[in-house]
C-alpha positions, 0 to 999 in steps of 0.5 A, a space after each residue: 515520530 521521526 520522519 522516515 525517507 520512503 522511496 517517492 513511489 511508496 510515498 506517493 501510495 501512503 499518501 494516496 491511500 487517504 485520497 481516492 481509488 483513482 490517486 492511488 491506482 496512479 501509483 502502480 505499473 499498468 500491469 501491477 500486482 497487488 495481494 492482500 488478504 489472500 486475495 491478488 488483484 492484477 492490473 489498474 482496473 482490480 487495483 482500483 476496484 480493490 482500493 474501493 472496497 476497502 474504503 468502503 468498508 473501513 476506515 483508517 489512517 495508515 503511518 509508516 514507522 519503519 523502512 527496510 530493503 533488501 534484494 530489490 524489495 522496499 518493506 515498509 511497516 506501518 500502523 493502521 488504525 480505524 473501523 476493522 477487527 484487530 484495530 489497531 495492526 502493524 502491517 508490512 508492505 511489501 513494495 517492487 518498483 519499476 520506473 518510478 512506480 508500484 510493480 507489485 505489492 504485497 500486504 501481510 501482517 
């Protein structure tokens, strides 16, 4: 795989994404968005919450392979890979930064 430069936000969330709720949560805006699964979850304390469920109920290692940005939006794509229907997936990751952290994410296939 070749080494892909990610903004220091976005690196800091894939590398807590195979931490904690908590480490990642550190990662996002006090009143960050994130909407996954049809669902959207505002703010540290549902972002947190959303994390735990996750890990929870799955589990997965999550690669980035590709990095575009365009109009203030960094899009990552990234292999995932564990314990769910559609094993493995690419999905696109839809980053806002705002001061060196998340302001919102947006996770799609």
């Amino acid at each position: 795989m070749s080494t892909l430069h990610l903004p220091d936000p976005i690196a800091a969330y894939f590398a807590a994404d195979q931490q904690n709720p908590e480490a990642l949560a550190r990662c996002f805006t006090t009143h960050a968005v994130v909407k996954d699964e049809g669902h959207t979850y505002s703010g540290l304390d549902a972002i947190q919450a959303w994390k735990a469920a996750a890990s929870a109920k799955y589990t997965y290692t999550n690669e980035p392979t590709a990095l575009e940005q365009r109009e203030g939006c960094h899009t990552v794509t990234s292999r995932v890979v564990g314990n769910f229907p559609g094993s493995p997936v690419d999905l696109r990751y839809h980053f806002r930064l705002e001061r060196g952290l998340i302001s919102a994410l947006e996770i799609n296939v």
